[in-house]
C-alpha positions in Angstrom: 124.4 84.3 46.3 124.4 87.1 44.3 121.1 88.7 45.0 121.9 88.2 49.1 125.0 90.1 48.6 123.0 93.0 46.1 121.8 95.2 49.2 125.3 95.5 50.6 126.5 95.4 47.3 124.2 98.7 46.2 124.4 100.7 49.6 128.6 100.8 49.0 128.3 102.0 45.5 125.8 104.3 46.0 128.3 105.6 49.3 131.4 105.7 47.0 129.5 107.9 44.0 127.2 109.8 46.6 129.5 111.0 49.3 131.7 113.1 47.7 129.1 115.2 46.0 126.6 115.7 49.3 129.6 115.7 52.1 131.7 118.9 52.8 135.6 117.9 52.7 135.8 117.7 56.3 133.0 115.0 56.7 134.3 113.6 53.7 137.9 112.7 55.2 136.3 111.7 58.5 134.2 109.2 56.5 137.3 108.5 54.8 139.2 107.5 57.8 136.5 105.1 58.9 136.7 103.2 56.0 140.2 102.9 56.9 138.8 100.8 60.4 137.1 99.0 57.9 139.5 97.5 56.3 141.1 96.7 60.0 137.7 95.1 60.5 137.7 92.8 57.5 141.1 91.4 58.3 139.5 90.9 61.9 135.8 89.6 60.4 138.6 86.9 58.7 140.4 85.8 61.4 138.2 86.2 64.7 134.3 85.1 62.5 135.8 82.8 59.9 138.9 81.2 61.9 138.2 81.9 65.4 141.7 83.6 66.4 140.3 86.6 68.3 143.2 88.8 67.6 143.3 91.8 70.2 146.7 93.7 68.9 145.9 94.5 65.2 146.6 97.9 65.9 150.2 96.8 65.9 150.4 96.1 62.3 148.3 99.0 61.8 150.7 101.4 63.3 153.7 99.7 61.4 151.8 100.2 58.0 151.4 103.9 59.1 154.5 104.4 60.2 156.2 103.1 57.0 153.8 105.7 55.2 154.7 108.8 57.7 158.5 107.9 57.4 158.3 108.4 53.3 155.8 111.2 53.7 158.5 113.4 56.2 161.3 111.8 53.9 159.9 113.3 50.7 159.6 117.3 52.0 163.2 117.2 51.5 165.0 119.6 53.5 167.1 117.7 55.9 166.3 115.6 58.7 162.3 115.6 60.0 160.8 118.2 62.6 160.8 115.7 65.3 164.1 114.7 65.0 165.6 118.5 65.1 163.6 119.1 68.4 165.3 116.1 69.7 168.7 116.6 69.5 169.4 114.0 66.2 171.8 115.4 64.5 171.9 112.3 61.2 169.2 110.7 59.8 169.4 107.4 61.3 170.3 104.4 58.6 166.8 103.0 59.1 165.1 105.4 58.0 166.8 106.0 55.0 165.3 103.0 52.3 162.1 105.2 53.6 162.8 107.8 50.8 161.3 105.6 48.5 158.0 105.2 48.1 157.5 101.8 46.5 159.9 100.2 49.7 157.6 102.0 51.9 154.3 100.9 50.7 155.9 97.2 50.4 157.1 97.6 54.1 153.6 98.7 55.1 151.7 95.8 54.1 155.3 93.4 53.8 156.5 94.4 57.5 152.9 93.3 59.1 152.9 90.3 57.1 156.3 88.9 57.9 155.8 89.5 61.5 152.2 87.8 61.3 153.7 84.8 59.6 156.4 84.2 62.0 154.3 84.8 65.5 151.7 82.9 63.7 154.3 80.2 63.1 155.8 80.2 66.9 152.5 80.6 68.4 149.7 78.2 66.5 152.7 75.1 66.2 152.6 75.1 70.0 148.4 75.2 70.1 147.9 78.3 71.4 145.0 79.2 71.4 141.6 80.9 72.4 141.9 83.2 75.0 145.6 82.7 75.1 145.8 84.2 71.9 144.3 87.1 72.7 146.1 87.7 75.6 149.5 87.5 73.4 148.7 89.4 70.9 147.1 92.3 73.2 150.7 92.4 74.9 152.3 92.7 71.6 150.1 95.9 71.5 151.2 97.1 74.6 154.7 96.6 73.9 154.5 97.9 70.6 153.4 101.6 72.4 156.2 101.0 75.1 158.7 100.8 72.2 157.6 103.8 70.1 157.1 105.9 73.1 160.6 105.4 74.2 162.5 105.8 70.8 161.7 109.8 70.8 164.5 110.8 68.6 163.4 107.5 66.0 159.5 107.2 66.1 158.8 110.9 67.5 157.8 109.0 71.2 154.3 110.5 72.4 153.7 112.5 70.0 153.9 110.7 67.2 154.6 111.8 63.4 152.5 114.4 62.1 152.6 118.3 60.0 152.7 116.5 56.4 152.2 118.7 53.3 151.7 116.4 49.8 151.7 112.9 48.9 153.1 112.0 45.5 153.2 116.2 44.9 149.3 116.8 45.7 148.8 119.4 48.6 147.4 117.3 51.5 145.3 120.7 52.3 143.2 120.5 49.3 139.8 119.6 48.9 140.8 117.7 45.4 143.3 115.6 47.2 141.0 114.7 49.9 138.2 113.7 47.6 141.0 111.7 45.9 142.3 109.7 48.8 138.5 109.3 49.6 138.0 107.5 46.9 141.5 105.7 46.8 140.4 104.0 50.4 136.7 102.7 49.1 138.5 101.4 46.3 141.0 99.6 48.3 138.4 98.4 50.6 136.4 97.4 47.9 138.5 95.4 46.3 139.9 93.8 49.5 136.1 93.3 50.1 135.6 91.2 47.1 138.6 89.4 47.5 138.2 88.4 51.0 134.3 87.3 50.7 136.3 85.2 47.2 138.4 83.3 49.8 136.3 82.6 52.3 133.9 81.0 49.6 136.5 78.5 48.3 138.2 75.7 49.8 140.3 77.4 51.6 137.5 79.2 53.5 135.6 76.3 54.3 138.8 74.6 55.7 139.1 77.8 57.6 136.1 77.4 59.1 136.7 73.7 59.6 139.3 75.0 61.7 137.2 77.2 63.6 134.3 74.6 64.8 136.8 71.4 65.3 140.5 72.3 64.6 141.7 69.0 66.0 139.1 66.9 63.6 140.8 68.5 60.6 144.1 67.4 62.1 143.1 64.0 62.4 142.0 64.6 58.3 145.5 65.1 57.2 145.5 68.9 57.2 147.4 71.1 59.5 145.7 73.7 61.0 148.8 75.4 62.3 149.3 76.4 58.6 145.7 77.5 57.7 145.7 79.9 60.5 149.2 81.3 60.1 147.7 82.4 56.2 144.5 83.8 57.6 146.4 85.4 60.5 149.2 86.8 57.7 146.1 88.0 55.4 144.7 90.4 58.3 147.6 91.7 59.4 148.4 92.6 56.3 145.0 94.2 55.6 145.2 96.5 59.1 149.3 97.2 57.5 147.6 98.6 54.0 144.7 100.8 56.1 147.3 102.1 58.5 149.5 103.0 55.2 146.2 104.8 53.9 145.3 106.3 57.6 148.2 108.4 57.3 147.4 110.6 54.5 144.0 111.0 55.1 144.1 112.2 58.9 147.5 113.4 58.5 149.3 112.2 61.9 150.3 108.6 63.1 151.1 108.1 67.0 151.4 105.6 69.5 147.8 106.6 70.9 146.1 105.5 67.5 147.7 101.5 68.0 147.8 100.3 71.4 145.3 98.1 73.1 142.5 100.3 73.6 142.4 101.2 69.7 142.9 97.4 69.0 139.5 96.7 71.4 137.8 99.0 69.8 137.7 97.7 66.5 137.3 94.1 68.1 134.2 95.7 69.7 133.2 97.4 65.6 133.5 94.1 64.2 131.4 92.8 67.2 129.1 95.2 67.1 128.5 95.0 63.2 129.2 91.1 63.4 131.9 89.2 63.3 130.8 86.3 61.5 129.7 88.4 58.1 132.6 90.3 56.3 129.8 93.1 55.4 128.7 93.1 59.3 132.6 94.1 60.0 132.6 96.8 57.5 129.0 98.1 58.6 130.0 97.5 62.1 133.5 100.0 62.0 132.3 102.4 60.3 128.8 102.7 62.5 131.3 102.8 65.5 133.6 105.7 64.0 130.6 107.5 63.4 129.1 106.9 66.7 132.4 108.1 68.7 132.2 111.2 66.6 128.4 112.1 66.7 128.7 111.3 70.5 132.2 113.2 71.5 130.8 116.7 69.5 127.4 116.2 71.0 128.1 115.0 74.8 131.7 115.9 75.2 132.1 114.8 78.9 130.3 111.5 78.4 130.3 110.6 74.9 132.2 107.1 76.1 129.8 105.9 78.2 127.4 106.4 75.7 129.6 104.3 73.4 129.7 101.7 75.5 125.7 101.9 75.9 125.7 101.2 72.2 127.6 98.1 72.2 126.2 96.2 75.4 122.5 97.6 73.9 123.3 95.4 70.2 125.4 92.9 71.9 122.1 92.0 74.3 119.4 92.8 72.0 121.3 91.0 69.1 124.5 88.6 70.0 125.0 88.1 66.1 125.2 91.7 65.7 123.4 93.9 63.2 124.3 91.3 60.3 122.5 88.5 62.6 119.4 91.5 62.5 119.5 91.4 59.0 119.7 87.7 58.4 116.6 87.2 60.8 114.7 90.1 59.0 115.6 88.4 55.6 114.6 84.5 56.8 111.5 85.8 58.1 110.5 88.0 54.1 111.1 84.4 52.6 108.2 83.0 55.3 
């Protein structure tokens, strides 16, 4: 198990060390913001490859856990009530935003909030059965009612535009190349360890029940378990994962909007964890990050048809290789040991 995990295993350490002595701060913090999709993708590589729950709205917990983060970060410049607010007309700092002054309630809401919200959909929906593409189709209009609600609370959310102009986290200037290097290495340790923890569980029991759920969910029924409550966990887990990156996302890109969470975000890292494939944690990982690189390589190189060429990349592995690069990789490694 150990030496099948190695390459992966080797490749992210040498990344973490490497990067931030070759990259220049700029590439550095765009690197660092797709290892934020990663960790997106390993909640989704949990509960679409391991449980089956193809969950199209994740960027709803994402934008809550980076919303939570941008309402401390425009609480703690200090000088009255934020930018956005001002412009629109708010003359008091509404009472929801105020427990947001403090950072540990806002980090515990960004990964808390997702969580509770994940446990009680995933309650309501998977008591009831519901699932497949039903599921999808619920939580995708989650996402688009998540946007309709930000974009219509302007004077509480910023609407449109979003949240955005932040200057220092915990008193480090946002600006400098020290404090990007640091949050750099703050998100691959996060996802790292997230990482480690994830491939943990899906190795025990509970992952092979989870997968048990997967492949025959009403056999495991008939064996005393309820799956309803397996897949409520799993569904809790991810969300909370995509609450924690979006809580990270902030900082490192330095602006939070409806744009970044609705449902074509949310298909686009379906499509990274597709593309990378779904049913390996590592293929989830490799797979968002190849796909933020792709969108950015492509939109500064073909700027009028960098999506099309996006697209050309994900029918091109999803034809050549249905497993996704991991299933390249596993072939490549079963045909070394012949």
């Amino acid at each position: 198990m150990i030496r099948k995990h190695l390459p992966f295993a080797t490749i992210a350490v040498l990344a973490l060390v490497a990067a931030p002595l070759l990259l220049e701060p700029f590439r550095l913090s765009l690197l660092a913001k797709y290892l934020c999709y990663a960790i997106v993708a390993l909640g989704i590589g949990l509960a679409w490859g391991q449980g089956g729950m193809l969950t199209l709205g994740q960027g709803v917990f994402f934008g809550l856990g980076g919303y939570s983060m941008a309402m401390y970060l425009k609480l703690a410049e200090g000088g009255g009530l934020p930018d956005f607010m001002v412009w629109s007309g708010v003359e008091e700092l509404p009472a929801l935003w105020t427990p947001f002054a403090n950072p540990v309630f806002a980090l515990g809401m960004a990964v808390l909030g997702p969580v509770a919200i994940a446990v009680v959909l995933g309650t309501l929906v998977f008591r009831q059965r519901v699932r497949g593409a039903y599921f999808a189709i619920l939580t995708q209009a989650l996402a688009a009612a998540m946007v309709i609600l930000l974009v219509g609370q302007q004077g509480l959310t910023g609407g449109t535009n979003g949240m955005t102009n932040f200057f220092d986290l915990f008193g480090a200037d946002l600006a400098a190349d020290s404090t990007q290097r640091g949050l750099y290495l703050v998100v691959a340790g996060v996802l790292g360890v997230l990482y480690l923890a994830t491939r943990q569980l899906v190795n025990s029991r509970f992952g092979r029940l989870l997968v048990a759920v997967r492949d025959g969910e009403d056999r495991v029924r008939f064996l005393g378990y309820n799956p309803a409550t397996v897949k409520t966990v799993t569904f809790a887990a991810s969300a909370g994962m995509a609450g924690l990156a979006g809580a990270l996302f902030v900082p490192v890109v330095g602006i939070i909007s409806p744009a970044l969470l609705g449902v074509v975000p949310s298909l686009e890292l379906v499509v990274a964890v597709a593309v990378g494939g779904r049913h390996a944690l590592a293929g989830a990982v490799l797979g968002a990050v190849l796909m933020g690189y792709a969108k950015t390589a492509f939109s500064e190189q073909f700027a009028d048809g960098w999506l099309y060429l996006q697209g050309a990349l994900f029918i091109l592995v999803m034809t050549l290789a249905p497993k996704g690069i991991a299933g390249i990789l596993g072939r490549w490694r079963s045909a070394r040991a012949t």
